[in-house]
N, C-alpha and C positions, 0 to 999 in steps of 0.2 A: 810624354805623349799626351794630346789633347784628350778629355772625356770626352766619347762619344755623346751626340747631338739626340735631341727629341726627331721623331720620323716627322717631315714638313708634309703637310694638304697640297697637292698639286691642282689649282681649281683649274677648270675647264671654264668652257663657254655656257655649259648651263649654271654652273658653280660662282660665274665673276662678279655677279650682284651680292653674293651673301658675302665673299672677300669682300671685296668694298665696302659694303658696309661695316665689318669687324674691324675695319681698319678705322673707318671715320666711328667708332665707337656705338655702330649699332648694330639691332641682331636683326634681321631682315627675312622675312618669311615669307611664301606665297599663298596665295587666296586665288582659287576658280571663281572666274569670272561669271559659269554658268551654272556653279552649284552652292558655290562659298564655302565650300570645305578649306579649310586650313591646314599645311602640312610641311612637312621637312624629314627628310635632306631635298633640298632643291632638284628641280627635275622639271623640262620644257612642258610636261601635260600633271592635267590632274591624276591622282591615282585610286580615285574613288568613283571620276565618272569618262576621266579621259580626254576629258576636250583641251584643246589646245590655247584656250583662253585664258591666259593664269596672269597676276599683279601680284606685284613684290610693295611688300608696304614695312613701316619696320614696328616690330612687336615691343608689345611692354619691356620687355626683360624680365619681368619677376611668372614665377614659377616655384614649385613645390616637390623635395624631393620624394619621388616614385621610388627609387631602387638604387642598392650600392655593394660595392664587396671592398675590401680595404685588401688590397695587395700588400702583401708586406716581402715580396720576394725579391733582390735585386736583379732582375733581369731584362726591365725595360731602360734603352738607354735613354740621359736623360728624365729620369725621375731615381727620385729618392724614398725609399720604401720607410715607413708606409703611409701608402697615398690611395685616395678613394675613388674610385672609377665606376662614376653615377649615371643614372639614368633621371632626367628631369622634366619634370612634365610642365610647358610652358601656362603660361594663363589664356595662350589663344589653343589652346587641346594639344597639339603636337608631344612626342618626345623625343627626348636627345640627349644623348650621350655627353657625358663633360667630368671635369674634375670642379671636387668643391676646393674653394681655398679660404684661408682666416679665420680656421676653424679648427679643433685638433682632430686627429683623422682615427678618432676610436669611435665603436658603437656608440659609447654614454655622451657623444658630442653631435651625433648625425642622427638627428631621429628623422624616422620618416614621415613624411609630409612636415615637414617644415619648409618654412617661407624660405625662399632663396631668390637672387638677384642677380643678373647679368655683370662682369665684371671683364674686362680683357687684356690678354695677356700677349704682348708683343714678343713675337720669334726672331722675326728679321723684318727687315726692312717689306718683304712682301706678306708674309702673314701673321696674322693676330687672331687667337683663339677666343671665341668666348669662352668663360670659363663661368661658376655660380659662387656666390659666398650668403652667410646667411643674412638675410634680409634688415634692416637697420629699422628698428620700431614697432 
């Protein structure tokens, strides 16, 4: 019997610009036109002041880890315990959720705020995750 599969992102229409770009390898964020607040998960309006004016541009990628727990329980399909499920705070202020990877997945290897960088990880043919590993230099 095949191992069950990691759960896939179903993007939407607010969602297809950040797919698109995780595919073509970048990580793509939105910016209010009428306040410049910066944020994610994508969404048609700002969430700081609401207006309906928002640009998608694509972000550095490097960021710094915020937060982490090391799963070590085998219960999610598609991962192999144990694996780190982070919270990353980008360099344009947002945070976001991801797995680090190239890294060993124990405390004495994940300190917090350490430099991390954009990295992606292809699912299928439709989605590519960003993922973070630790920053090179």
């Amino acid at each position: 019997m095949a191992e069950p599969q990691r759960a896939r992102p179903k993007p939407t229409p607010e969602t297809q610009h950040f797919w698109d770009g995780t595919k073509a390898g970048e990580l793509r964020l939105q910016r209010c036109d009428a306040c410049a607040h910066v944020y994610f998960p994508p969404r048609p309006f700002c969430p700081s002041c609401a207006s309906r004016k928002v640009s998608v541009f694509k972000a550095s990628g490097k960021g710094f880890l915020y937060s982490y727990v090391i799963n070590h329980r085998p219960a999610a399909p598609g991962f192999t315990p144990p694996y780190a499920i982070a919270v990353v705070e980008l360099a344009e202020g947002p945070r976001m959720m991801s797995n680090i990877i190239d890294c060993p997945q124990t405390p004495e290897a994940l300190e917090l705020d350490m430099k991390l960088e954009v990295a992606f990880q292809q699912l299928d043919d439709k989605i590519t995750l960003p993922v973070f590993r630790p920053a090179k230099g």
